[in-house]
VMD Tcl script that builds the backbone (N, CA, C; Angstrom):
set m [mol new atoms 426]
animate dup $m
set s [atomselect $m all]
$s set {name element resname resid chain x y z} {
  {N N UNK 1 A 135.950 175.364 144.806}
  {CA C UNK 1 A 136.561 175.356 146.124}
  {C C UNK 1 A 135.553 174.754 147.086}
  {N N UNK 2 A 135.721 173.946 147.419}
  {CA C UNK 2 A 135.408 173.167 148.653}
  {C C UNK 2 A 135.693 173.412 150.502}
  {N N UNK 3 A 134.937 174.148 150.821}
  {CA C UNK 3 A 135.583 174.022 151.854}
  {C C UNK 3 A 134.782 173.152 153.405}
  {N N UNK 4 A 135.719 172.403 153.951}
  {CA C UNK 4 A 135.434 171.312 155.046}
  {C C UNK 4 A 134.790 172.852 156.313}
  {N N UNK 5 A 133.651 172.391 156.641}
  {CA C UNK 5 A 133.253 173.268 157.987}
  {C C UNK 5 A 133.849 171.883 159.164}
  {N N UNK 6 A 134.483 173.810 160.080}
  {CA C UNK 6 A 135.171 173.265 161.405}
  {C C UNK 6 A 134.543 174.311 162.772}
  {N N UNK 7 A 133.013 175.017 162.190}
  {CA C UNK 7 A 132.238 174.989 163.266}
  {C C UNK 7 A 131.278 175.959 163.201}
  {N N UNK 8 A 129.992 175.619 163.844}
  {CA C UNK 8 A 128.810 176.337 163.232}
  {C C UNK 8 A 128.930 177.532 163.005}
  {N N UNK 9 A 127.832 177.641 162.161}
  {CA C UNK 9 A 127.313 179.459 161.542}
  {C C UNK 9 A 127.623 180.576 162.591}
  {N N UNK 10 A 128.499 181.629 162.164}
  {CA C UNK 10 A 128.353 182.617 163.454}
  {C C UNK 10 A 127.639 183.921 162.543}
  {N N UNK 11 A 127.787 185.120 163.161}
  {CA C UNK 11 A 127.572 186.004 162.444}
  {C C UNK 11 A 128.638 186.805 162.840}
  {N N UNK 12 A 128.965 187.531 161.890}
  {CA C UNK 12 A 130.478 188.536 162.429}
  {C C UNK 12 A 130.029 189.898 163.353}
  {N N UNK 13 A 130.936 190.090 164.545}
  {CA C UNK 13 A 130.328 190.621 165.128}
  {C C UNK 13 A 131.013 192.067 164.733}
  {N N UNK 14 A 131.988 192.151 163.869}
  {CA C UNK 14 A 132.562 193.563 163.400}
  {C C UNK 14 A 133.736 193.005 161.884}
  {N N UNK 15 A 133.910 193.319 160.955}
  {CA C UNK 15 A 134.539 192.870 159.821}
  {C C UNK 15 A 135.803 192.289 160.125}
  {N N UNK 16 A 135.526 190.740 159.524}
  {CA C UNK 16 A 136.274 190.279 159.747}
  {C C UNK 16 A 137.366 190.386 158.450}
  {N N UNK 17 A 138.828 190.504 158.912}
  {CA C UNK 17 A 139.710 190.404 157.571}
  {C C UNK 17 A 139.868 189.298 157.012}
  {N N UNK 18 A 140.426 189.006 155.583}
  {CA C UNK 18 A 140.258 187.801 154.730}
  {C C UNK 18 A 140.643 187.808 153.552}
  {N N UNK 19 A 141.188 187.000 153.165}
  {CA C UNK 19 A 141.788 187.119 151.358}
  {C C UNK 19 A 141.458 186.425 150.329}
  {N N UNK 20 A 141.026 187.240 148.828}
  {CA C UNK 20 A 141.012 186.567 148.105}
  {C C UNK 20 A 142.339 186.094 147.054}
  {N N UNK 21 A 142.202 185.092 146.029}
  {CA C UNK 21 A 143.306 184.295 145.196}
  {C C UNK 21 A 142.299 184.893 144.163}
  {N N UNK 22 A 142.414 185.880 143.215}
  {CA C UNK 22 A 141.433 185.474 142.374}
  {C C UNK 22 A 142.576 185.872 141.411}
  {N N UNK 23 A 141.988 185.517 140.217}
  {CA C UNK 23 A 142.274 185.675 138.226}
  {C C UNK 23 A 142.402 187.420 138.338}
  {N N UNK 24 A 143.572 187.915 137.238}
  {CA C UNK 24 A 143.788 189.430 136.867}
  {C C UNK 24 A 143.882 188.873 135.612}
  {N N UNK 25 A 143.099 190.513 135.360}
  {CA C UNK 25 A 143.744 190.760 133.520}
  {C C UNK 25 A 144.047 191.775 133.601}
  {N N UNK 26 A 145.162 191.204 133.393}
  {CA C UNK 26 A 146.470 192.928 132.999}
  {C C UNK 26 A 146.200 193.794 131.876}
  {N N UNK 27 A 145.970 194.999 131.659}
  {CA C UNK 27 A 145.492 195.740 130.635}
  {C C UNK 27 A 146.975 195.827 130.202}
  {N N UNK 28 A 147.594 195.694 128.450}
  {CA C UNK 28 A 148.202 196.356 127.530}
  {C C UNK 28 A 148.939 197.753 128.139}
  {N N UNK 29 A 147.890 198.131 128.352}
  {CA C UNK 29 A 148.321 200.003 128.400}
  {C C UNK 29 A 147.918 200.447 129.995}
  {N N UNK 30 A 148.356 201.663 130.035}
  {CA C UNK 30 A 147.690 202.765 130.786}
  {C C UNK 30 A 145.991 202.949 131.122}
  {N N UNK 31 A 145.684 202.434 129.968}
  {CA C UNK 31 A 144.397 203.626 129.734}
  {C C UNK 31 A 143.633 202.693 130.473}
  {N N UNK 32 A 143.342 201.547 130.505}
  {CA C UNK 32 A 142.666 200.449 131.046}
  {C C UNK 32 A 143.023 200.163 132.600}
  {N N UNK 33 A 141.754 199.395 133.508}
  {CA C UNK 33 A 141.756 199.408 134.926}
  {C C UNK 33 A 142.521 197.370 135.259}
  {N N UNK 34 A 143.158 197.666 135.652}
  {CA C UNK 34 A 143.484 195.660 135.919}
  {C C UNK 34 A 141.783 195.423 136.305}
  {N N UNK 35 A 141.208 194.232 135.865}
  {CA C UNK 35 A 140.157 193.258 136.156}
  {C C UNK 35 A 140.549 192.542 136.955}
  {N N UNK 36 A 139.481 191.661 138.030}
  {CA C UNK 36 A 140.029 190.745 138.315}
  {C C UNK 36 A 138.543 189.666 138.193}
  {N N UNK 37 A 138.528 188.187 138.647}
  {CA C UNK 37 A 138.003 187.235 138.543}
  {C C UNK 37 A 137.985 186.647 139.619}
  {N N UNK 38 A 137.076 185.652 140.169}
  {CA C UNK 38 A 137.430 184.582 141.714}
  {C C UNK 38 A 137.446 183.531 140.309}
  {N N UNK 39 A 138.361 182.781 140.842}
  {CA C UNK 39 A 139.193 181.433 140.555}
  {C C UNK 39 A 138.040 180.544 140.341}
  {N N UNK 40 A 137.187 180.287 141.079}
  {CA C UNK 40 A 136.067 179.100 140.693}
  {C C UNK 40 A 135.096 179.733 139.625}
  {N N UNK 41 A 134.565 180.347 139.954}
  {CA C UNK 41 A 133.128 180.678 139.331}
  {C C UNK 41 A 133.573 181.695 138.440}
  {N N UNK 42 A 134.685 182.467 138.730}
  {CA C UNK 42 A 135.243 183.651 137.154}
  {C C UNK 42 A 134.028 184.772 137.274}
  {N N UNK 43 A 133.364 185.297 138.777}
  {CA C UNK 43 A 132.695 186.132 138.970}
  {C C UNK 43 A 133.637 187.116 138.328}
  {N N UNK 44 A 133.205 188.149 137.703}
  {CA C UNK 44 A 134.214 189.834 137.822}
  {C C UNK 44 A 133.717 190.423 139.589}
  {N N UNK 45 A 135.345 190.698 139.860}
  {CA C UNK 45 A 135.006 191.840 141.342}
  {C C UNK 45 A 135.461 192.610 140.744}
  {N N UNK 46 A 135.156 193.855 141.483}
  {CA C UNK 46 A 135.989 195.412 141.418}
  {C C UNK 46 A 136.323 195.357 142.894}
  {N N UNK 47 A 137.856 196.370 143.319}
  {CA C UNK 47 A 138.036 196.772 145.180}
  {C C UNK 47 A 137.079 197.772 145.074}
  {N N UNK 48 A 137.375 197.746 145.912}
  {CA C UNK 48 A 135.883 198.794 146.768}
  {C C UNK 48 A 134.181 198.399 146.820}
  {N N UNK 49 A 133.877 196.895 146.166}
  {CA C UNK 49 A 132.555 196.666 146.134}
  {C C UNK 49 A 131.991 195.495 146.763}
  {N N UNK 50 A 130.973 195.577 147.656}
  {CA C UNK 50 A 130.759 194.501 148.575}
  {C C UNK 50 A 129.975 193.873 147.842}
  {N N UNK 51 A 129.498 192.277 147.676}
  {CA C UNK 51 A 129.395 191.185 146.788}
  {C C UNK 51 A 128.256 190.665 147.856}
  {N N UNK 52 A 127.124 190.247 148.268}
  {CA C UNK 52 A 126.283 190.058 148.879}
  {C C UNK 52 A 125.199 188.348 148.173}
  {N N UNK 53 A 125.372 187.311 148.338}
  {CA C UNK 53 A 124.251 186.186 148.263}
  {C C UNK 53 A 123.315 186.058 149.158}
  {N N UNK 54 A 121.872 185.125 148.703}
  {CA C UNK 54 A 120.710 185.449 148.943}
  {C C UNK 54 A 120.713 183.907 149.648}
  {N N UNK 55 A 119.445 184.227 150.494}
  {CA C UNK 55 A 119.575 182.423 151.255}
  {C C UNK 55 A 120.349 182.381 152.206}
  {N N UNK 56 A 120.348 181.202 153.183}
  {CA C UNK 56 A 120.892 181.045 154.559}
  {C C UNK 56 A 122.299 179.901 153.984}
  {N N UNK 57 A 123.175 180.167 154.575}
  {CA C UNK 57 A 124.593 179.624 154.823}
  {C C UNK 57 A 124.211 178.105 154.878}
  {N N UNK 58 A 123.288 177.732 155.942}
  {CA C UNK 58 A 123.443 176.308 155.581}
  {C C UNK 58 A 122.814 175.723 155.109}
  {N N UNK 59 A 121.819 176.273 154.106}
  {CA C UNK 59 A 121.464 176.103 153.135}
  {C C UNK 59 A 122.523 175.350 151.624}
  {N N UNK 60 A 123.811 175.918 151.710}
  {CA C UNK 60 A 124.987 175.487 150.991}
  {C C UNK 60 A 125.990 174.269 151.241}
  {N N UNK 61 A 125.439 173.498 152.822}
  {CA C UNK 61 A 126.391 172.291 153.562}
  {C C UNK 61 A 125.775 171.121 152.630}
  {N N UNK 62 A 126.748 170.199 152.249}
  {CA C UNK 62 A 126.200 168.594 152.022}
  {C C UNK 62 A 127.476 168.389 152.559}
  {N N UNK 63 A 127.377 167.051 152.681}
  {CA C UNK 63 A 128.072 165.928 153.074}
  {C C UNK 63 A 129.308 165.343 152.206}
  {N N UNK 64 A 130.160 165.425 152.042}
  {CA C UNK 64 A 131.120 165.485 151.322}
  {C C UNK 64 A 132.766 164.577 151.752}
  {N N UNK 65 A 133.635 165.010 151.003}
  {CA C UNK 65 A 135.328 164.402 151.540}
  {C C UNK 65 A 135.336 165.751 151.767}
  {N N UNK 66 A 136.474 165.617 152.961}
  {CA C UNK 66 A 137.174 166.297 153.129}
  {C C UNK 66 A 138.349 167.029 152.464}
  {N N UNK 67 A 138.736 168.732 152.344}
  {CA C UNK 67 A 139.760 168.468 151.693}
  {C C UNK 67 A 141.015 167.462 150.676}
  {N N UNK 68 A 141.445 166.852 152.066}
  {CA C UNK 68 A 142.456 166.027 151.721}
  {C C UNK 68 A 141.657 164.350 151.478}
  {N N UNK 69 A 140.473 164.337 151.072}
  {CA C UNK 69 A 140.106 163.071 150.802}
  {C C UNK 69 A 140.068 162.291 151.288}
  {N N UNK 70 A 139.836 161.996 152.803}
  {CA C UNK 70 A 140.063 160.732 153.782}
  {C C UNK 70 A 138.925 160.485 154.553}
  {N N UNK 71 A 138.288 161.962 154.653}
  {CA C UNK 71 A 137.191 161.558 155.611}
  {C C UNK 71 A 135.685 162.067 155.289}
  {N N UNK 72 A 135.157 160.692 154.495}
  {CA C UNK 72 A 133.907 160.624 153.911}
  {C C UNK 72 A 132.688 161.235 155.223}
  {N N UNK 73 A 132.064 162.306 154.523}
  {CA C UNK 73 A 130.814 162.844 155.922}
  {C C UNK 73 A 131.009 164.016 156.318}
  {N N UNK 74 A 132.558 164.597 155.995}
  {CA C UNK 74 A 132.475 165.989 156.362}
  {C C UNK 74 A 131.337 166.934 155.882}
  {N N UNK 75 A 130.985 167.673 156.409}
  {CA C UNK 75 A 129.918 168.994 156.294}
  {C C UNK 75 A 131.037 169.775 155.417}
  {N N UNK 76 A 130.502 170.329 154.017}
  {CA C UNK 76 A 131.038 170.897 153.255}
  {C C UNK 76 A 130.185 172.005 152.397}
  {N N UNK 77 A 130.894 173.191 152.276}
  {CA C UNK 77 A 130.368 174.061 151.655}
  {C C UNK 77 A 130.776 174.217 150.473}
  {N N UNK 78 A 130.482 174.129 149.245}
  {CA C UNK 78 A 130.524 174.604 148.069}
  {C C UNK 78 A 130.040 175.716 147.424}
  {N N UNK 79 A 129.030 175.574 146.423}
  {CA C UNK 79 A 128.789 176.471 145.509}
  {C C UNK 79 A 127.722 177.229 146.471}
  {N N UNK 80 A 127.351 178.834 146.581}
  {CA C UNK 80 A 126.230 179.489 147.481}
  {C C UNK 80 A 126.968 180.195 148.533}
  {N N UNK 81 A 128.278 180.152 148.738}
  {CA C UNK 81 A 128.910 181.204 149.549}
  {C C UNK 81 A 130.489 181.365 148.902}
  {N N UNK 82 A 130.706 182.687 149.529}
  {CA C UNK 82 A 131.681 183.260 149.219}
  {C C UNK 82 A 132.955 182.795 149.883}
  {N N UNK 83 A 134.263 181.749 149.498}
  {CA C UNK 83 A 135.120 181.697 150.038}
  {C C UNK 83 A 136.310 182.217 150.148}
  {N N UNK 84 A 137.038 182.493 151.480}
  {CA C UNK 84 A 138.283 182.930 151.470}
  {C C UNK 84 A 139.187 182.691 152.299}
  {N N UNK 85 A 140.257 182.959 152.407}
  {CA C UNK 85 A 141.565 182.608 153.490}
  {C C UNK 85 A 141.753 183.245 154.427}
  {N N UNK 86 A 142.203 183.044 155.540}
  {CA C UNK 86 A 142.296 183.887 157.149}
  {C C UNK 86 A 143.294 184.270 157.138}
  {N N UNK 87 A 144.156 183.840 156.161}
  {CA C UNK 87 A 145.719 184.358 155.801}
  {C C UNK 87 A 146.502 184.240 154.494}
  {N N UNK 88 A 147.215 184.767 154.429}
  {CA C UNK 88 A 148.403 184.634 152.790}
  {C C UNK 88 A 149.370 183.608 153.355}
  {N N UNK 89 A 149.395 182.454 152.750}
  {CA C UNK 89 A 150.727 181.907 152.850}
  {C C UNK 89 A 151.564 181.777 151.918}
  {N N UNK 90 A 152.661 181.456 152.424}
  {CA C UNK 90 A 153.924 182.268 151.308}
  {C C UNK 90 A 153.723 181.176 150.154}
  {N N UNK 91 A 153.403 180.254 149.842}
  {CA C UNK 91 A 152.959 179.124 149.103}
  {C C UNK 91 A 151.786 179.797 148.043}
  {N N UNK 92 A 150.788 180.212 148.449}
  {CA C UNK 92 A 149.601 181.291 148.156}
  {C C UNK 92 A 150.263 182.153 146.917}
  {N N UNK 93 A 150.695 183.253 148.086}
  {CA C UNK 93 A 151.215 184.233 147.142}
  {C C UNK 93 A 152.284 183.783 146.290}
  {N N UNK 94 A 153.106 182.887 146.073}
  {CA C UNK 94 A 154.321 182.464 145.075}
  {C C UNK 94 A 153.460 182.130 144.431}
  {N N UNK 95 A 152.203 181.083 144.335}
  {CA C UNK 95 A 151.457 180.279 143.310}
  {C C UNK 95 A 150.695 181.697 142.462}
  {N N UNK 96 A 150.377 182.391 143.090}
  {CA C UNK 96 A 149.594 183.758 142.411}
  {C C UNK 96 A 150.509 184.402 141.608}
  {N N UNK 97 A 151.585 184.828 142.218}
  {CA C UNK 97 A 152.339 185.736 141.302}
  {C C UNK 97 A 153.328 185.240 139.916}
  {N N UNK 98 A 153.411 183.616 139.972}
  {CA C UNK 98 A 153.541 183.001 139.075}
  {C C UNK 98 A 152.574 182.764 138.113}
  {N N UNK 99 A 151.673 182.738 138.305}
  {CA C UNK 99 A 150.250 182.544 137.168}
  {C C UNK 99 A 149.648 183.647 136.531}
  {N N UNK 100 A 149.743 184.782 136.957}
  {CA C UNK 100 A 148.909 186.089 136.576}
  {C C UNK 100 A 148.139 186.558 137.415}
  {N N UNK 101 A 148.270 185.950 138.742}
  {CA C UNK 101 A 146.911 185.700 139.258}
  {C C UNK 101 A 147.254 186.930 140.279}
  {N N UNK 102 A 146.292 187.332 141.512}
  {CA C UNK 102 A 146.421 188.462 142.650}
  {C C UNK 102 A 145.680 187.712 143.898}
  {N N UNK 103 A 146.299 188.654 144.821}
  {CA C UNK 103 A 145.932 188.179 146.076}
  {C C UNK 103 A 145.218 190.122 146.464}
  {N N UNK 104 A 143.727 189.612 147.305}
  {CA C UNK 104 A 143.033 190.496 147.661}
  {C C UNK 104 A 143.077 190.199 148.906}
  {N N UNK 105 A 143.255 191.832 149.590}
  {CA C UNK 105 A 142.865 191.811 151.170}
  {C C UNK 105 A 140.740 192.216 151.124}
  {N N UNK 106 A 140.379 191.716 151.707}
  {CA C UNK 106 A 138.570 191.362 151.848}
  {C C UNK 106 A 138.523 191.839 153.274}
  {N N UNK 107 A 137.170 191.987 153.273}
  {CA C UNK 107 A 136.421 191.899 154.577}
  {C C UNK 107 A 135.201 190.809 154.554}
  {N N UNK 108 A 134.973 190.451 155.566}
  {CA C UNK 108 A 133.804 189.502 155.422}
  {C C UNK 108 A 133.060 190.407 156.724}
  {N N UNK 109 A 131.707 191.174 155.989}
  {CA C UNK 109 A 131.095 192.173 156.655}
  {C C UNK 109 A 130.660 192.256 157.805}
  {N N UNK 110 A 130.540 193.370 159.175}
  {CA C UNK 110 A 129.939 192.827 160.426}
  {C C UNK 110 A 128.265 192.826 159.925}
  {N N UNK 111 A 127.509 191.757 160.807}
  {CA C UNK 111 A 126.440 191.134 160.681}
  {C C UNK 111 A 126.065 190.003 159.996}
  {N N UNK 112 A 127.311 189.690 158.862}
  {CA C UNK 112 A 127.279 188.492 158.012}
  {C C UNK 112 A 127.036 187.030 158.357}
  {N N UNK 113 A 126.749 185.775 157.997}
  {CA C UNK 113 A 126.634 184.777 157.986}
  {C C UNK 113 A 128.171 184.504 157.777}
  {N N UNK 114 A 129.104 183.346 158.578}
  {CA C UNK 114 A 129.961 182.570 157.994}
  {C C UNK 114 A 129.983 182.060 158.708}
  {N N UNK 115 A 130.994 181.021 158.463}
  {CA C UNK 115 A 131.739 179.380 158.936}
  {C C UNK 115 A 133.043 179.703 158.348}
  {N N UNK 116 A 133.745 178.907 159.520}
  {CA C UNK 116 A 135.020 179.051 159.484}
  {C C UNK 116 A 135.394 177.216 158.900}
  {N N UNK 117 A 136.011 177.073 158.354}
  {CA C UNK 117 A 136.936 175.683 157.915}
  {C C UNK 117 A 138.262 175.355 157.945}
  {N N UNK 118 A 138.199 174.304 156.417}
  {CA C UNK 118 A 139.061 174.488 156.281}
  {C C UNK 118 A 139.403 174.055 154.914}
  {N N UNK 119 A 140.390 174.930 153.928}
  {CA C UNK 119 A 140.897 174.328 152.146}
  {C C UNK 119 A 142.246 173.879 152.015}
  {N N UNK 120 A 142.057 172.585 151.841}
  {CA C UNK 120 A 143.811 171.942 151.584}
  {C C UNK 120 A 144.895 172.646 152.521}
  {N N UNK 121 A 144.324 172.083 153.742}
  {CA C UNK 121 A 144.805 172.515 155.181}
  {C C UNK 121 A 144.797 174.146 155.606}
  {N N UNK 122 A 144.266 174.823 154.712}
  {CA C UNK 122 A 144.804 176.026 155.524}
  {C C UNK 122 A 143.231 176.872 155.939}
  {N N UNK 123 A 143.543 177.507 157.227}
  {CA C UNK 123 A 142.308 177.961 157.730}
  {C C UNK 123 A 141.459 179.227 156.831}
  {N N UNK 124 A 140.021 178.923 156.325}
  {CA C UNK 124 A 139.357 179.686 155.967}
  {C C UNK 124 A 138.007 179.946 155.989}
  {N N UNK 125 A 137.252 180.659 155.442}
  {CA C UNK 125 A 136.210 180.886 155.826}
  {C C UNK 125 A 135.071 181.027 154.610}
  {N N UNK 126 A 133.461 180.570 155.093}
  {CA C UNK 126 A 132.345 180.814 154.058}
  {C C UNK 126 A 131.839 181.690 154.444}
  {N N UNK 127 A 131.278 182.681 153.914}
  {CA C UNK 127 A 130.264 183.728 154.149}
  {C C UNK 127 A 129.502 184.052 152.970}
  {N N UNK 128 A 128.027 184.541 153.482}
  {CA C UNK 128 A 127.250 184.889 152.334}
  {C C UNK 128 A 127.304 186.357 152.255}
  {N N UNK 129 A 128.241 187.190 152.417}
  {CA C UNK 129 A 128.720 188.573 152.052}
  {C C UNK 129 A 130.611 188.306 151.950}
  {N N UNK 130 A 130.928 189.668 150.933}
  {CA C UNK 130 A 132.712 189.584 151.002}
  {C C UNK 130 A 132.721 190.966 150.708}
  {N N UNK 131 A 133.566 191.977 150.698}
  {CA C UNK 131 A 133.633 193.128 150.826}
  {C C UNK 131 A 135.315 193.430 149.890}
  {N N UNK 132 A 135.312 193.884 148.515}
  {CA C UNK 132 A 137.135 193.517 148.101}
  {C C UNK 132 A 137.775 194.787 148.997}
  {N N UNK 133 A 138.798 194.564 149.483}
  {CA C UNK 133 A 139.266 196.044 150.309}
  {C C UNK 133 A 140.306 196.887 148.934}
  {N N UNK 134 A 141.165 195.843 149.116}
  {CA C UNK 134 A 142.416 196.339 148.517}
  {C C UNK 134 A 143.402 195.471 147.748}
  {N N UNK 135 A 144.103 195.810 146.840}
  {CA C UNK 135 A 144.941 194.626 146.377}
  {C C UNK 135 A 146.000 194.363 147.259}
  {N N UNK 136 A 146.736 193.354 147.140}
  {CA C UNK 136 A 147.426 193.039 148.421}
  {C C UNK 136 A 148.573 192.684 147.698}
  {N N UNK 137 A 148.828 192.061 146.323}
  {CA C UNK 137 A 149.717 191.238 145.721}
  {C C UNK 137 A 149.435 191.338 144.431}
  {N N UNK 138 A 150.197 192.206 143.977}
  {CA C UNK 138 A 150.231 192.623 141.849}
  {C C UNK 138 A 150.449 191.467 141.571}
  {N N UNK 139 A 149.547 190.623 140.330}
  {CA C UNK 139 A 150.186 190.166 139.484}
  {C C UNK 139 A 151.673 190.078 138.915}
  {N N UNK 140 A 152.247 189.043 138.306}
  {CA C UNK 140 A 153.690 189.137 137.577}
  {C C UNK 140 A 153.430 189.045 136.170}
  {N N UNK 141 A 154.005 189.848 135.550}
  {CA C UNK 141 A 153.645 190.055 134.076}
  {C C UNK 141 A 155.185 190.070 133.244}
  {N N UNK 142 A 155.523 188.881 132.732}
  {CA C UNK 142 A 156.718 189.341 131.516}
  {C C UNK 142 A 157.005 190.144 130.889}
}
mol reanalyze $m
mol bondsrecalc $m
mol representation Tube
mol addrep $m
């Protein structure tokens, strides 16, 4: 995930809300907890556990395309922070619940490092902390 910065480093001044798209594995049975994964890197999260990287935010900018590929030079964050969405769009969640996949409600912690952007138009954010709150959107399972 790539995301285009649309304006300098702030620090959060109280938790900001935010969502993740990540990978589930549906347990068989009962006895087992659903897993989940972030989509790029296939980190394991658990809800309830705040996720913390080392190093300064723009430390992670190069120079890059933009999202949508047009505009060579954008400031772009990649790999070294934690990305996520400022919202669910109904596009989002249909693509998730068709794949296996879940949608997480997050916090992005007060005192944190982020930048706000943007991924294949829709507004989101980098931070070098993420916080999982809660699930937001079960998986679909046959």
């Amino acid at each position: 995930m790539c995301l285009a910065v649309k304006s300098l480093v702030k620090i959060a001044e109280e938790d900001i809300v935010c969502y993740k798209h990540v990978l589930a594995v549906i347990p068989f049975n009962n006895t087992e907890k659903m897993r989940f994964y972030t989509l790029y890197q296939h980190m394991p999260v658990s809800i309830g556990e705040t996720y913390t990287l080392e190093g300064k935010l723009e430390d992670c900018f190069y120079r890059g395309y933009e999202s949508d590929f047009t505009s060579l030079g954008t400031v772009c964050v990649s790999r070294g922070a934690f990305h996520s969405y400022s919202f669910v769009s109904g596009d989002i969640a249909e693509l998730a619940a068709n794949k296996g996949e879940a949608i997480i409600e997050c916090a992005i912690p007060k005192g944190t490092e982020y930048v706000e952007g943007d991924f294949c138009g829709r507004k989101s954010y980098a931070s070098k902390a993420i916080t999982y709150v809660r699930l937001l959107q079960r998986p679909y399972r046959e």
